[in-house]
C-alpha distance (Angstrom), angle and dihedral (degrees) to the residues before:
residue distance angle dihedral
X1 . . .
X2 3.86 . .
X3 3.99 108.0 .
X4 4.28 120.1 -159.5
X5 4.03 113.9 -158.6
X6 3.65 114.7 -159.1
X7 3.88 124.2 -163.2
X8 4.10 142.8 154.6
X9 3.51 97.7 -152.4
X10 3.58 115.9 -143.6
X11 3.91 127.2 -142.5
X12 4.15 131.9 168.2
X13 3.88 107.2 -94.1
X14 4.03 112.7 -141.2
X15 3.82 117.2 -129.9
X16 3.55 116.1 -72.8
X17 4.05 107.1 -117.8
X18 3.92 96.1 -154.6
X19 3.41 143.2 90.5
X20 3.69 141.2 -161.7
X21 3.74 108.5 -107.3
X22 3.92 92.8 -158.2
X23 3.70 99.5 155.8
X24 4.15 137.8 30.9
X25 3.99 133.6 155.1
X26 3.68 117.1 -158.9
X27 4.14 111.0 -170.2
X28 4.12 132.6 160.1
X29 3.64 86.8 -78.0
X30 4.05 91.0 52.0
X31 3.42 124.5 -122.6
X32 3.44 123.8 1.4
X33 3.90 107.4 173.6
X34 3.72 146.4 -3.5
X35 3.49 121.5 -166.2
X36 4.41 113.8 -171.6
X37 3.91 123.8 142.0
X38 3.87 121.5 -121.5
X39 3.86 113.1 -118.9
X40 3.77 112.6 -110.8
X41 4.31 119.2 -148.4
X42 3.52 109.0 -140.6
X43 4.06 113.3 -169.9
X44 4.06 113.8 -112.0
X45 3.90 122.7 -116.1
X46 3.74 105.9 -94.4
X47 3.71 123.3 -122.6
X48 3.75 112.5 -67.6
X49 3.95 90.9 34.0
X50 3.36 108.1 87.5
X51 4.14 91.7 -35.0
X52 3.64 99.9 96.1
X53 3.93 139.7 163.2
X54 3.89 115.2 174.1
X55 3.80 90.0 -155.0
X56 3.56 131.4 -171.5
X57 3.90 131.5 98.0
X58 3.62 147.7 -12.3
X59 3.66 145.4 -177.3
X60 4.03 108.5 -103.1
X61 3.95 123.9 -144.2
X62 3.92 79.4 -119.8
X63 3.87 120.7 86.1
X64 3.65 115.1 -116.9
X65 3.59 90.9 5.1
X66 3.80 122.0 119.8
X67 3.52 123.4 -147.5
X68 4.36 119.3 -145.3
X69 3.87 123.5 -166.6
X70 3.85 123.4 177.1
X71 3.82 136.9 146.7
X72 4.13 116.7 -81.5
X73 3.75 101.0 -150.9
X74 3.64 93.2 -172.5
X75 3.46 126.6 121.7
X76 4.34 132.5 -105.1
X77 3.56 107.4 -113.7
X78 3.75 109.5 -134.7
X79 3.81 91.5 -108.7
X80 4.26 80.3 66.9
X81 3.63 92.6 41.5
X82 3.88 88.2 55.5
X83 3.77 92.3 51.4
X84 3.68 92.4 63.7
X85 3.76 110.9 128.2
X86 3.99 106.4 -172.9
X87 3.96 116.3 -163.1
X88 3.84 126.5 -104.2
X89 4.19 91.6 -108.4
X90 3.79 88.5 62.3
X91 4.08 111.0 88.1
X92 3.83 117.2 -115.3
X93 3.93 97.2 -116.1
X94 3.68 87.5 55.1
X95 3.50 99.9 50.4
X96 3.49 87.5 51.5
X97 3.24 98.6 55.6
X98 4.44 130.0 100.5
X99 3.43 125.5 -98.7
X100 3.86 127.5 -101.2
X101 3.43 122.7 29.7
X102 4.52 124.0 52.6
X103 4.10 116.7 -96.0
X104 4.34 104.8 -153.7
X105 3.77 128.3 -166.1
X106 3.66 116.7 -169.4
X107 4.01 86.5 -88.9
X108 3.69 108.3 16.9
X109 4.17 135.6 51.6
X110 3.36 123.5 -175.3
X111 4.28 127.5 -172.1
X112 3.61 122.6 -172.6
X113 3.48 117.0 -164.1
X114 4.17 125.5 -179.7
X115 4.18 115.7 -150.5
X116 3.39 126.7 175.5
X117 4.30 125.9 -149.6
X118 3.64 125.3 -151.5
X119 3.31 141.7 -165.8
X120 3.32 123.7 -158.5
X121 4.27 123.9 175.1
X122 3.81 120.4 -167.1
X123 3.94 117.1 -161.8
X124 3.90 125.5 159.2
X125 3.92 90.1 0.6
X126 3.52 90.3 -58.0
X127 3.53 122.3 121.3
X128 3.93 131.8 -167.2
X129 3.71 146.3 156.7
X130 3.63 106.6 -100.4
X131 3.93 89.8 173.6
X132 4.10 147.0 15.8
X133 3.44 134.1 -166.9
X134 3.46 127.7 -172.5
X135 3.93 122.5 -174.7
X136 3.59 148.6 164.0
X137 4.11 123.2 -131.6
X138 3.88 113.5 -156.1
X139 3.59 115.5 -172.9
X140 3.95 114.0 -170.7
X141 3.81 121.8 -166.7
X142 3.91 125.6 -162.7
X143 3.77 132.6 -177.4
X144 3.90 131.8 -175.2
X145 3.47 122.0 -140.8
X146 3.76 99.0 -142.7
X147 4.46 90.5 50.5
X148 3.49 142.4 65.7
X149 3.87 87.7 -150.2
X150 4.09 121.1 86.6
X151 3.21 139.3 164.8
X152 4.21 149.5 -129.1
X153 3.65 124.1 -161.8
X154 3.57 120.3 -179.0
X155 3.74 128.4 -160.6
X156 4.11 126.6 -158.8
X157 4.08 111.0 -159.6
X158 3.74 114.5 -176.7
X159 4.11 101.5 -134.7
X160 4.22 86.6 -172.7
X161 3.48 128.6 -0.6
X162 3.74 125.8 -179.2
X163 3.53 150.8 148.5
X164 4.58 116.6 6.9
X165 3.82 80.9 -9.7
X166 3.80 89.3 76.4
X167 3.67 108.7 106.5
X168 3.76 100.6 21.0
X169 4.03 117.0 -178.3
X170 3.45 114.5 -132.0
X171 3.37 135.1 -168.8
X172 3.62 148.2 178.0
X173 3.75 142.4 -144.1
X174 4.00 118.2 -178.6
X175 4.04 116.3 -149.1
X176 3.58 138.2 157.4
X177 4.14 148.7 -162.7
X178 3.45 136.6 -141.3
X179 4.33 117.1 28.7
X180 3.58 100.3 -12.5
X181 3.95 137.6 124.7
X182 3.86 121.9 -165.6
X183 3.81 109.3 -101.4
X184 3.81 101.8 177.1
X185 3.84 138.1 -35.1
X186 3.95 134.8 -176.5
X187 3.39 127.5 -176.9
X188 4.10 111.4 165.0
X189 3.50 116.7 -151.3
X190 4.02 106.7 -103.2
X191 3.48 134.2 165.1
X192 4.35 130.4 -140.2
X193 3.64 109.8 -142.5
X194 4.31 99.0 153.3
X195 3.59 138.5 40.1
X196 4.06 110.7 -95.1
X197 4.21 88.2 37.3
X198 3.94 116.3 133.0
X199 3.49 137.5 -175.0
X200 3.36 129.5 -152.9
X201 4.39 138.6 -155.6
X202 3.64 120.9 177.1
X203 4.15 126.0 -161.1
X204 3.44 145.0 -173.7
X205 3.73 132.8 -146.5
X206 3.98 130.8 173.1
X207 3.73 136.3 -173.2
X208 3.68 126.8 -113.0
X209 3.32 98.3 -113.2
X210 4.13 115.1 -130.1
X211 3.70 121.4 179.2
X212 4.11 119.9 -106.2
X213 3.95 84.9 -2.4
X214 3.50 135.1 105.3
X215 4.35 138.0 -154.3
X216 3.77 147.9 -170.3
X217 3.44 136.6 -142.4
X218 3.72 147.8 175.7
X219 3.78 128.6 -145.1
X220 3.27 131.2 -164.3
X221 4.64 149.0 179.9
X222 3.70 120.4 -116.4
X223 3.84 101.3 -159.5
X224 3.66 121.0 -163.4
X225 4.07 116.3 -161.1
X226 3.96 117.5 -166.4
X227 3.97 108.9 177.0
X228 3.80 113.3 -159.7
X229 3.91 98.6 -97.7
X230 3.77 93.2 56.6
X231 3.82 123.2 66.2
X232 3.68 104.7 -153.2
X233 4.02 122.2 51.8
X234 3.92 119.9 -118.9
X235 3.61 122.1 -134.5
X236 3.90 135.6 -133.8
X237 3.58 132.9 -177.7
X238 3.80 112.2 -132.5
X239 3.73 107.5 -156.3
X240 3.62 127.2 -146.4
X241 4.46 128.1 -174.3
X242 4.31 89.6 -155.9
X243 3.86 91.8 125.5
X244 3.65 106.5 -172.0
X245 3.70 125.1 -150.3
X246 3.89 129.2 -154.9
X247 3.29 129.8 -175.5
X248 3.77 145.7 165.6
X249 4.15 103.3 -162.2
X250 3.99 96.4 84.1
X251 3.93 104.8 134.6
X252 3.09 124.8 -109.6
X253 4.02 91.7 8.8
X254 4.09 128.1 104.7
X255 3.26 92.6 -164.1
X256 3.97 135.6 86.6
X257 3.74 124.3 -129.6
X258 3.27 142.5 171.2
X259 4.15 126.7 -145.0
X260 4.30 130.8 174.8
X261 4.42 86.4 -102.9
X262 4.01 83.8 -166.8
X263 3.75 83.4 78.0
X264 3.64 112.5 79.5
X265 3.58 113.3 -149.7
X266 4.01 123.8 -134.0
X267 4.11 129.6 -148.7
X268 3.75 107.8 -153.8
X269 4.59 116.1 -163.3
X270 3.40 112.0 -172.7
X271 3.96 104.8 -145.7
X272 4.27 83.4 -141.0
X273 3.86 82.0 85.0
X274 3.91 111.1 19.3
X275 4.08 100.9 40.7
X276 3.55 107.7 173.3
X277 3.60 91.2 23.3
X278 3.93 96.3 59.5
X279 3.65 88.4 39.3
X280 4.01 101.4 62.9
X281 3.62 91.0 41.4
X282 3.86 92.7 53.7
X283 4.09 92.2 35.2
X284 4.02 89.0 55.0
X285 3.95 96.3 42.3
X286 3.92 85.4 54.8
X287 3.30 85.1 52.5
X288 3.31 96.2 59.7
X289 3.64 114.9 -88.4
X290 3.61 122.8 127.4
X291 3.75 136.5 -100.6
X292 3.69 116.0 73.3
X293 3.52 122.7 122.0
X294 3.88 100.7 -126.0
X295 4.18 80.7 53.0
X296 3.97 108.0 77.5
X297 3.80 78.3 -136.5
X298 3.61 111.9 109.8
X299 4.04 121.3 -176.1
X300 3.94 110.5 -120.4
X301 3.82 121.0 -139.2
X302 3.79 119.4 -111.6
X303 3.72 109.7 -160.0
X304 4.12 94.0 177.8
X305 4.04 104.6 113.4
X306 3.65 87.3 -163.1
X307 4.05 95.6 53.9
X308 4.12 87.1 41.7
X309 3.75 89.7 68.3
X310 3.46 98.5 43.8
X311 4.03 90.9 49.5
X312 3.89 80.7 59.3
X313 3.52 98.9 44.4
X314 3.96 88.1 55.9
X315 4.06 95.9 48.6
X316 3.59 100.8 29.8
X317 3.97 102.9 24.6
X318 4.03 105.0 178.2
X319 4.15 88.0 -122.4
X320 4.30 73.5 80.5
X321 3.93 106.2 89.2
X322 3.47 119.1 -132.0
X323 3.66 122.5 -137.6
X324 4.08 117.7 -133.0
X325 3.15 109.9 -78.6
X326 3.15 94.2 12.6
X327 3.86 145.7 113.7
X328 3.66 138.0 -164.5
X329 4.02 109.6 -114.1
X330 3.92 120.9 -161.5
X331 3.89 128.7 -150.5
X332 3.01 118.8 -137.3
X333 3.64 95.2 39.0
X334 3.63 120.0 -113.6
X335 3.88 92.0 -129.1
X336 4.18 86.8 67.8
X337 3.81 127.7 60.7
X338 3.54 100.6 -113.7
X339 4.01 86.4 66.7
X340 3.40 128.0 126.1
X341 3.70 99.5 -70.0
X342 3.98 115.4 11.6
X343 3.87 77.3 50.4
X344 3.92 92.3 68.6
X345 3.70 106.6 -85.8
X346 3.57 106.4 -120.2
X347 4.30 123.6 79.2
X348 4.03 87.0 72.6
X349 4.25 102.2 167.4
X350 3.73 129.3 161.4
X351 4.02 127.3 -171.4
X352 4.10 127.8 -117.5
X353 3.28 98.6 -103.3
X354 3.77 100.7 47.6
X355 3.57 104.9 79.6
X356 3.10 109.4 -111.2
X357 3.77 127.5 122.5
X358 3.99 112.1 -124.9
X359 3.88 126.0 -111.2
X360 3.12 149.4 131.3
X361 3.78 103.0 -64.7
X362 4.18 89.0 37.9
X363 3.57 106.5 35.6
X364 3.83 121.0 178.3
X365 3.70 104.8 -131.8
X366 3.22 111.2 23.5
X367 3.64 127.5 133.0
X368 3.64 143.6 178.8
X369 4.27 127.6 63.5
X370 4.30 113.1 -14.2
X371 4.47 128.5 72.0
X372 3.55 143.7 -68.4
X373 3.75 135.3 -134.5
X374 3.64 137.7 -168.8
X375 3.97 141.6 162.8
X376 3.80 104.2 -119.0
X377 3.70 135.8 169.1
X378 3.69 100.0 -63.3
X379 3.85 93.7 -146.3
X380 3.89 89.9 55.6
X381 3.99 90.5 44.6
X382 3.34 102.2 49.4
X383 4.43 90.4 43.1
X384 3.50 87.1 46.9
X385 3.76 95.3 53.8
X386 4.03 93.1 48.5
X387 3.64 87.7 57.8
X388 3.61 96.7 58.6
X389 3.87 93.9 62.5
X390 4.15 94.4 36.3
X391 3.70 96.4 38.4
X392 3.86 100.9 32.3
X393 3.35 117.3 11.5
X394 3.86 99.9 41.3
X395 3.40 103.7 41.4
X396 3.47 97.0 40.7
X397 3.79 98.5 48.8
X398 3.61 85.9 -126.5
X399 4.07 99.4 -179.4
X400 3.36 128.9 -163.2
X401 3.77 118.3 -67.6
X402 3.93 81.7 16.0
X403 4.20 108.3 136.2
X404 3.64 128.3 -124.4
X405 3.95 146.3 -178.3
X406 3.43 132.1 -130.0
X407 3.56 128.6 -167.2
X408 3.95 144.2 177.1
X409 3.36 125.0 -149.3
């Protein structure tokens, strides 16, 4: 009897230290801003979850010679892991990632997940391996901003291969949960006979698009393994955690889009260029207002027009006077939750050299939860406040209650 054991062997993936650089202005005055989303690690569905192998028996090519398959839950030894060859279509950062659990930039995913095929034969009592494969599944994920439609390629590389496990079949079948509908999917037939050999399935998915509302969804590869001594293919369920959201309620955009909203974005100002500007904002996160990325307090976006003014009415109330050629500039901004008002009203500070006389609703020196203000170069402000909605918020399909960073450098 000739036995095949089928597993995805799951391990804990360290933090991915990237980002995604997306956006960057150099001028005469050097850089201004970069705008790039940190990659978030979400933890892989466990075995039994959605990583499934019915197991059991099958009819081999052989006579008289029956053919096993079940799951191998144990785990790669590093030696294994180190063997893994991934194929040129998968991206760099994603081959270099861990194994076991889904990294996501605002645009991308990527899951890598190791499995190991064996074949086992059993004649006269005796049982032996007669053949071992051991191979690598890379699912990559990518969304557009601009469509509902995204898709998921997945890519099989056989790390070792030996043995009856030369000249595996594989297969693949794309699905999906949540508010999906199958766009396209293509998964030739191919076959891995040598170490270093990949195989490769690529789908599509899109959103049914619904106006001022917004949706998630999760795809997913059926693979299907048939090693020459059996005659019909096995299946297993490769999980992935890259939740894609889509949504057509963006301000100020007609168009849907759909973005990975477990990656929180960041807006970098660079106080070479924006002086007083960059220095309020890092002065009042220091004193202990929220928003930058070394925090774990993210700023929230407030879409409400009518609760934006009155977050700027509470931090920069017109009774403030405003120097010439000047403006009054409020941290946390009045487009996020944590602003002036919606963020509980009270905590108001302001620094010495902002122009502002102290009191009790703008104290200088206070710290803790509440708002800043400060009179800035109005030019700088009011650029600097553009930007956030056509370099962050926009591009980013940042929706509202969606968090943020902001940092100065």
């Amino acid at each position: 009897m000739a036995a095949i054991a089928l597993a995805a062997v799951l391990a804990p993936l360290p933090a991915f230290a990237g980002d995604d650089p997306s956006i960057r202005s150099t001028d005469s005055a050097g850089t201004a801003y970069a705008v790039h989303s940190r990659a978030a690690t979400v933890a892989q569905p466990r075995a039994g979850a959605r990583l499934t192998s019915t197991g059991g028996c099958a009819d081999a090519t052989a006579p008289g010679v029956e053919v096993c398959l079940a799951v191998d839950t144990a785990k790669r030894s590093s030696k294994a892991g180190a063997d893994r060859r991934a194929a040129a279509a998968v991206p760099q950062w994603c081959q270099q990632l861990g194994t076991g659990a889904t990294s996501m930039l605002r645009t991308e995913a990527c899951t890598v997940s190791p499995g190991t095929l064996t074949v086992r034969r059993t004649q006269s009592g005796v049982t032996r391996v007669t053949g071992l494969m051991r191979f690598t599944v890379y699912q990559h994920t990518t969304t557009s901003v601009t469509s509902p439609v995204w898709t998921h390629q997945v890519t099989v590389t056989a790390d070792f291969v030996s043995g009856d496990a030369k000249g595996t079949e594989v297969r693949g079948v794309a699905d999906c949960s949540g508010e999906c509908a199958d766009h396209s999917q293509s998964f030739p037939l191919a076959t891995l006979s040598a170490s270093g050999a990949s195989v490769s399935g690529e789908s599509s998915f899109e959103w049914p698009v619904e106006f001022d509302e917004r949706g998630t969804a999760t795809p997913w590869w059926t693979l299907s393994f048939r090693a020459p001594p059996i005659a019909e293919p096995h299946p297993l369920d490769v999980p992935t955690a890259a939740e894609v959201r889509c949504d057509n309620e963006l301000p100020g955009v007609s168009s849907p889009g759909c973005v990975f909203a477990a990656s929180v974005p960041v807006i970098t100002w660079y106080s070479s260029a924006l002086p007083a500007y960059g220095r309020h904002i890092k002065e009042a996160q220091a004193s202990g207002l929220p928003g930058s990325p070394g925090s774990g307090r993210p700023l929230h976006r407030l879409t409400n027009p009518a609760f934006q003014e009155v977050n700027r009415a509470t931090s920069c109330p017109s009774s403030l006077p405003r120097p010439s050629d000047k403006s009054c500039d409020e941290y946390p901004f009045a487009s996020t939750y944590e602003g002036g008002y919606t963020g509980g009203g009270t905590g108001g500070r302001t620094f010495e050299w902002c122009e502002i006389a102290d009191s009790d609703t703008h104290r200088i020196g206070r710290t803790g939860p509440g708002f800043s203000a400060c009179m800035i170069d109005e030019e700088e402000n009011s650029g600097a406040g553009r930007e956030l909605n056509t370099l962050l918020y926009i591009p980013y399909r940042v929706l509202d209650n969606d968090p943020f960073h902001v940092e100065i450098q």
